[in-house]
C-alpha positions as CSV (number, residue, x, y, z in Angstrom):
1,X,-27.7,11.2,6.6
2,X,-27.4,7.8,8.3
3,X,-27.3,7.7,11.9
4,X,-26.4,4.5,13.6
5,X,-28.7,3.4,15.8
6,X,-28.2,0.1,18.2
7,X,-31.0,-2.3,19.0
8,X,-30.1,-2.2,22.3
9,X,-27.4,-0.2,24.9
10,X,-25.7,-3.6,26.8
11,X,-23.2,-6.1,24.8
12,X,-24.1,-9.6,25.1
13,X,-21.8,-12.0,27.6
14,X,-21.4,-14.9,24.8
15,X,-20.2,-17.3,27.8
16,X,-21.4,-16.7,31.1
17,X,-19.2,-20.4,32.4
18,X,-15.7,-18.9,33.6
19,X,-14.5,-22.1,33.8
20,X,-13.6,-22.9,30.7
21,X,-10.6,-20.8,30.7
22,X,-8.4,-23.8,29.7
23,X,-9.1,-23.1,26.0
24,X,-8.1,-19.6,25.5
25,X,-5.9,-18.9,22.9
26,X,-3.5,-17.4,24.9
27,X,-3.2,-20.5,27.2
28,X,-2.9,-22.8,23.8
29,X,0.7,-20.4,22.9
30,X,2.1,-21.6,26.3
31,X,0.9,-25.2,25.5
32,X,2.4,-25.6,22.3
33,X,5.8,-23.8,23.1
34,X,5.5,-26.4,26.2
35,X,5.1,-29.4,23.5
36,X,8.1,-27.9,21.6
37,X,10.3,-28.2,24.8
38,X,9.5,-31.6,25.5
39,X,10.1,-32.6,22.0
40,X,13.3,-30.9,22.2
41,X,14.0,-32.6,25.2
42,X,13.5,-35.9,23.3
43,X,15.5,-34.7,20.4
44,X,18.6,-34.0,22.7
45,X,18.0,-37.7,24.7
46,X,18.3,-39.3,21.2
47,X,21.4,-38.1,20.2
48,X,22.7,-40.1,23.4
49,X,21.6,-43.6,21.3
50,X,23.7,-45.3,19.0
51,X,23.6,-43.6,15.3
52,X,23.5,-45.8,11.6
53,X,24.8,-43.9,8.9
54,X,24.2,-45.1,5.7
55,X,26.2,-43.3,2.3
56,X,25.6,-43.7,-1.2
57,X,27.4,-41.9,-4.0
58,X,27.4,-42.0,-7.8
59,X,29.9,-39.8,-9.6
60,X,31.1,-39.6,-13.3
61,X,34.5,-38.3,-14.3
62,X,34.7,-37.3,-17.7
63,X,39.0,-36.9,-18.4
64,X,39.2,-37.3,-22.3
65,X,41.9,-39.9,-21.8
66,X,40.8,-43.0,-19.7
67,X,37.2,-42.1,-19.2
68,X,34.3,-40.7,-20.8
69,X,30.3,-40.2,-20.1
70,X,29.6,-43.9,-19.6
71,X,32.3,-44.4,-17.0
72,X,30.3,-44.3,-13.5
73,X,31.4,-44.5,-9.9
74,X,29.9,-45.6,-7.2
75,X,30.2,-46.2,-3.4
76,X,28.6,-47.0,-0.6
77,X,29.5,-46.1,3.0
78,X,28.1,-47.7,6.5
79,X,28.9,-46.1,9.6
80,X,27.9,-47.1,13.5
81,X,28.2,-44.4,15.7
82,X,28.2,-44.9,19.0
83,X,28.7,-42.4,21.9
84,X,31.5,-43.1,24.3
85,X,32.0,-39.7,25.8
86,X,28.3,-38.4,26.3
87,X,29.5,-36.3,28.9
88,X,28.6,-32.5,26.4
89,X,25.8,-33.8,25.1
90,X,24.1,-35.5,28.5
91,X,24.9,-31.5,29.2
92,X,22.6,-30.9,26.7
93,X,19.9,-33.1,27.9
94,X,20.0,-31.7,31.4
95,X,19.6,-27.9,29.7
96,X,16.6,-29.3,27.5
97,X,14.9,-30.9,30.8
98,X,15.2,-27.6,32.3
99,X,13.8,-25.6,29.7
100,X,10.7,-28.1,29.7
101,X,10.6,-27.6,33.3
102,X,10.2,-23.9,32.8
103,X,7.9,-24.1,29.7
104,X,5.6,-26.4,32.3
105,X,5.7,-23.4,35.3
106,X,5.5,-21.1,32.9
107,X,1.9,-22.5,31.4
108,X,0.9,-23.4,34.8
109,X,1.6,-19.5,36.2
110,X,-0.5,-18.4,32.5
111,X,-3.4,-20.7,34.1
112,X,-3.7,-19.4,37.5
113,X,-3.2,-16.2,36.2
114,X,-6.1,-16.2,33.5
115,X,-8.7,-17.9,36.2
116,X,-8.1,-15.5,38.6
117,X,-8.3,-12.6,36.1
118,X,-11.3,-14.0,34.2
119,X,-12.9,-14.7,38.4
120,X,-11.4,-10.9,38.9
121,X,-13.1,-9.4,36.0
122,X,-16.6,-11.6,36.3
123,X,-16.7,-10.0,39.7
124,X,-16.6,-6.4,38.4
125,X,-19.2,-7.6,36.0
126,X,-21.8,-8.6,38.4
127,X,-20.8,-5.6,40.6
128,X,-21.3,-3.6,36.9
129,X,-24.9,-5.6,36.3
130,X,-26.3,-4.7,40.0
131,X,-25.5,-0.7,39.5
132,X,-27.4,-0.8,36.3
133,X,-30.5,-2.9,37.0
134,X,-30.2,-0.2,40.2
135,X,-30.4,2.8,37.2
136,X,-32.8,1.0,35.6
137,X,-35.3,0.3,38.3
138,X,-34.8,3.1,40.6
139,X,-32.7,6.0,38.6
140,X,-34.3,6.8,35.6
141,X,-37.4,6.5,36.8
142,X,-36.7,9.3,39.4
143,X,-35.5,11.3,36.2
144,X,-38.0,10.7,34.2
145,X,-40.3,11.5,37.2
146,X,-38.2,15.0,37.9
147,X,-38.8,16.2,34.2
148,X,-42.3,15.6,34.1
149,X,-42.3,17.6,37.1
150,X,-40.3,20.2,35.7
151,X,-42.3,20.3,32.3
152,X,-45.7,20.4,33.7
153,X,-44.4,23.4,35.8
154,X,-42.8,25.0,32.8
155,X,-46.3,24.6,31.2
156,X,-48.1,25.8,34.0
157,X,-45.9,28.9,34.3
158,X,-44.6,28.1,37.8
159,X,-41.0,28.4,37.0
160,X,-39.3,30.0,33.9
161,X,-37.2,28.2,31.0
162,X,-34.1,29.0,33.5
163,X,-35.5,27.9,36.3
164,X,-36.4,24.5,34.8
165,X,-32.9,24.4,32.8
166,X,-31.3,24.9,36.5
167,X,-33.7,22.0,38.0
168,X,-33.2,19.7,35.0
169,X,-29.7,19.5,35.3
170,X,-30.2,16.5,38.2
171,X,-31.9,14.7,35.5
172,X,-29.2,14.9,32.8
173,X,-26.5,14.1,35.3
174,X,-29.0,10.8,36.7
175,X,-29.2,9.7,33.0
176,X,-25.2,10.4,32.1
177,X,-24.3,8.7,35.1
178,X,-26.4,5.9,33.5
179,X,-24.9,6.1,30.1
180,X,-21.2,5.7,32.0
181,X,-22.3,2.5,34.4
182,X,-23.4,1.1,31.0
183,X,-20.5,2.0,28.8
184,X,-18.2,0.3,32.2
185,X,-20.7,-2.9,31.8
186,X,-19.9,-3.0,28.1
187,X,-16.2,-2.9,28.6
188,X,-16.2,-5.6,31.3
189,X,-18.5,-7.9,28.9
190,X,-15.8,-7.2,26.0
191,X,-13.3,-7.7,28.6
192,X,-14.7,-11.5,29.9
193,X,-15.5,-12.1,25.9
194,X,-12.3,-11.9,25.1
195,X,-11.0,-14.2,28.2
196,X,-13.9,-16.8,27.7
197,X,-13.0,-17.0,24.2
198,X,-12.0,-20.4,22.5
């Protein structure tokens, strides 16, 4: 039977620099529908401009009578468009240049919202960090301390098996305690993983 084992309890913060939020994934999606507003805004402001058309056709007609498979047409066609009522279409422009507007506030609200989640969540973190370097230094020492007690007892004949399984209940509640702080430290570094990624 194989039973996982990890080398240690805590995941790894791959980025302690919360700064760096600017190239999260998440952020990029809001910049690139931003980019596809403006260049829609552009699109819209071209069709304002004066238009060249240029047409070129080639057909055969094939009658039995007058023509046959040699017998080629051709034409050419140049055109100049040239917006004189631009009124629907300025319209246009105006609604594009709002959209932008909103694709702009829109990526600006994602930013302040991912810093002050990512500050929000680094917070908790070192909150997390100080509760279990407290565990560590202080905690589970006192447990361990507690069941050495309670063994050498035991051994000694001072108390009996329920005795000691009454006493030792402190000890497994110290080190479960312990095991939760940790498995809340591992979620916030998944968490600040995840929003420090790039």
């Amino acid at each position: 039977i194989l039973i996982p084992k990890a080398d240690q309890l805590k995941a790894k913060l791959l980025a302690a620099d919360t700064s760096t939020s600017n190239n999260h994934p998440l952020l990029k999606v809001y910049q690139q529908e931003e980019m596809v507003a403006t260049s829609a805004t552009k699109v819209e402001q071209s069709k304002l401009l004066p238009a060249i058309n240029l047409g070129y056709n080639n057909t055969s007609l094939i009658d039995g009578v007058r023509f046959d498979k040699s017998d080629r047409f051709q034409s050419f066609q140049i055109g100049l468009n040239v917006p004189i009522f631009g009124g629907e279409q300025r319209n246009a422009v105006k609604s594009a240049k709002i959209n932008e507007n909103y694709r702009k506030a829109e990526t600006a609200h994602a930013v302040k919202q991912l810093s002050s989640h990512i500050k929000s969540t680094y917070l908790q973190y070192q909150q997390q960090l100080l509760i279990v370097s407290e565990f560590e230094h202080n905690g589970l020492k006192t447990a361990a301390e507690i069941t050495r007690t309670l063994n050498r007892q035991l051994a000694n004949g001072a108390i009996n098996y329920l005795e000691w399984t009454l006493l030792n209940k402190e000890t497994i509640e110290i080190n479960e305690s312990y095991l939760e702080a940790i498995k809340q430290l591992n979620n916030l570094t998944i968490e600040l993983n995840y929003l420090l990624s790039q």
